[in-house]
N, C-alpha and C positions, 0 to 999 in steps of 0.2 A: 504493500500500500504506500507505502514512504518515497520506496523508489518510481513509482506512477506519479506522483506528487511532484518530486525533483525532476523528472523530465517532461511533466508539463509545464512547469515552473522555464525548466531550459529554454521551451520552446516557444515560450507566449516571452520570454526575452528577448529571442531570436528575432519575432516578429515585428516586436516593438521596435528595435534599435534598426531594422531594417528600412519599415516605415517612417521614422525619424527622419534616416538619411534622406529618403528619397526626398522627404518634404521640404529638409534643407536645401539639397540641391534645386531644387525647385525654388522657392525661394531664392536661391543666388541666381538661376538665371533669370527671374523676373525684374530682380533689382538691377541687373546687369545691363536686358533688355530696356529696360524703364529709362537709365541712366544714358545709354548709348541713344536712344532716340531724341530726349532731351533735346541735344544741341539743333539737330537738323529742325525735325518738326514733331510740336507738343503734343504728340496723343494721348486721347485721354484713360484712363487705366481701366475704364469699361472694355473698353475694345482689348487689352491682355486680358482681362477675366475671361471671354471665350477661347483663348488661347492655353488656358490654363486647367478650366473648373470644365 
């Protein structure tokens, strides 16, 4: 029973840190993209939300 516990425990960790990353990276390149359009011309961040969500 202990060791069922410790490998779901493993696995709902796995999951998490996995899902973290990705939202991070997501996240940088939103800010990246955000930041790079900036100088040319100001889109508005509606239009990244479909690019994103």
């Amino acid at each position: 029973m202990g060791r069922k516990i410790l490998g779901l425990t493993v696995c709902v960790a796995l999951l998490v840190s996995l899902v973290g990353g990705v939202v991070v990276a997501q996240a940088k390149e939103v800010t990246l993209t955000v930041v790079g359009d900036a100088g040319h011309n100001l889109r508005p961040f509606e239009w990244y939300k479909d690019d994103f969500f």
